[in-house]
C-alpha positions as MATLAB code, in Angstrom:
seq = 'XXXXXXXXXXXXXXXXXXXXXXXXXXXXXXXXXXXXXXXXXXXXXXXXXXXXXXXXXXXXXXXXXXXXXXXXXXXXXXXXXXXXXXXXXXXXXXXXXXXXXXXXXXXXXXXXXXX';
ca = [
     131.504  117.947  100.753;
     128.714  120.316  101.454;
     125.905  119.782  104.011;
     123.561  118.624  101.155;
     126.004  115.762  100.231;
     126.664  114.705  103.393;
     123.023  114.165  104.066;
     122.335  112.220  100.519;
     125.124  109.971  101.590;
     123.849  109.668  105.197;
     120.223  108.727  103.934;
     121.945  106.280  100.879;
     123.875  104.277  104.383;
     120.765  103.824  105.868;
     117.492  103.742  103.106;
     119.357  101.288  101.121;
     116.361   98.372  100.178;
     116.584   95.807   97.591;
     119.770   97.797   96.272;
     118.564  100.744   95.857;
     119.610  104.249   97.266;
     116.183  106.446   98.659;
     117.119  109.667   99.191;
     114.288  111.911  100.491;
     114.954  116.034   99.468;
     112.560  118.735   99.518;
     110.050  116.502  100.800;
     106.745  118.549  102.474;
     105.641  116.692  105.461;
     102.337  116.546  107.202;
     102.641  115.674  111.273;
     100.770  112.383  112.435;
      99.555  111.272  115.578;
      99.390  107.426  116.037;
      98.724  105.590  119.233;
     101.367  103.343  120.249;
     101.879  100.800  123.803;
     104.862  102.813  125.957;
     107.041   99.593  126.330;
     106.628   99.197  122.112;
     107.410  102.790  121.216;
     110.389  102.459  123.557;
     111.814   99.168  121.629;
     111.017  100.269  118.507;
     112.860  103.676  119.032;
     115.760  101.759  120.901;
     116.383   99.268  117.489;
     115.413  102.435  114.841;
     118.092  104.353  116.143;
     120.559  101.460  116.367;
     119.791  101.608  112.696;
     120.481  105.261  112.320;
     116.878  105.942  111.730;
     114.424  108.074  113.404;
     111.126  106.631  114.434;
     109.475  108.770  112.054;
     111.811  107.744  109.385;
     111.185  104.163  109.822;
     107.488  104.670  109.902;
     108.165  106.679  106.080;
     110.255  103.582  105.368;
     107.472  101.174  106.381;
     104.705  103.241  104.200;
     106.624  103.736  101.377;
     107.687   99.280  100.888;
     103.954   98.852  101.859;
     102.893  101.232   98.403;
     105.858   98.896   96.862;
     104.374   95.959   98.009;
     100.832   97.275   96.972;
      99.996   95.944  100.774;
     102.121   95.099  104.143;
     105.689   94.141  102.625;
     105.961   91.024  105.030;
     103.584   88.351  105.816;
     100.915   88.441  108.404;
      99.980   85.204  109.750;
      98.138   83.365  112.657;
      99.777   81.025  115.132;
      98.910   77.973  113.778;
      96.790   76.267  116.463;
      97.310   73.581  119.030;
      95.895   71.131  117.424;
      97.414   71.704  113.772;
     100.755   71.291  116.036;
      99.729   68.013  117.175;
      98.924   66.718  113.497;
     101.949   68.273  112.456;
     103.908   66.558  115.369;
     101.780   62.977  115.044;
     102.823   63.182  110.836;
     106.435   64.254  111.474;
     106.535   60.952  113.633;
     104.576   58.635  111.533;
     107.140   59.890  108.622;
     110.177   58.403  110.634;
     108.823   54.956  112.134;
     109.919   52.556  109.921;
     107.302   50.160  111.136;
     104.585   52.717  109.732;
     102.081   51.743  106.766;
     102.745   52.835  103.647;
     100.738   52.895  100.080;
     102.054   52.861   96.897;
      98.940   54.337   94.971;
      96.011   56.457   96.333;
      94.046   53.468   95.389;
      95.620   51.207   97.611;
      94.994   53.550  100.824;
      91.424   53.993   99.769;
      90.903   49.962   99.702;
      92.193   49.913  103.438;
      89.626   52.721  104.194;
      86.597   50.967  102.610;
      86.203   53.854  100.240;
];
């Protein structure tokens, strides 16, 4: 197997997304500079190369699902806050007490409110 070969099957072991095989040839590449925390580029470079990738390669990786995606190919949320925990916490409970109120129509909970 020739040195060409070898790479195409090295790149098809490791670029292999949603079953399909990216191999990257000829490719003319532009350098660029991004600004990165240390203790991230260190982490990042540690699990990319457990991967067999480059950092630069998973950054090529990253661009390329994002013009996929036609945006960022995983969600970006917030935290949800404190108190949307709390609600979430007070409804999972009220969901589980047996002793809890419970309506059979819309109408009857808006009776009990008055509305």
């Amino acid at each position: 197997m020739n040195r060409l070969a070898k790479s195409r099957q090295a790149s098809c072991k490791y670029l292999l997304f949603e079953s399909k095989c990216s191999i990257f040839v000829n490719m003319s590449t532009v350098v660029t500079n991004i600004r990165l925390d240390r203790e991230l580029k260190k982490e990042a470079t540690e699990l990319f190369n457990d991967l067999g990738l480059t950092l630069s390669q998973a950054f090529t990786v990253f661009l390329k699902q994002s013009l996929l995606h036609h945006g960022l190919p995983f969600a970006v949320t917030r935290p949800p806050s404190k108190e949307l925990l709390a609600a979430i916490d007070e409804g999972e409970k009220l969901a589980h007490d047996p002793n809890a109120k419970t309506y059979s129509t819309p109408q009857e909970l808006w009776d009990e409110l008055g509305i």
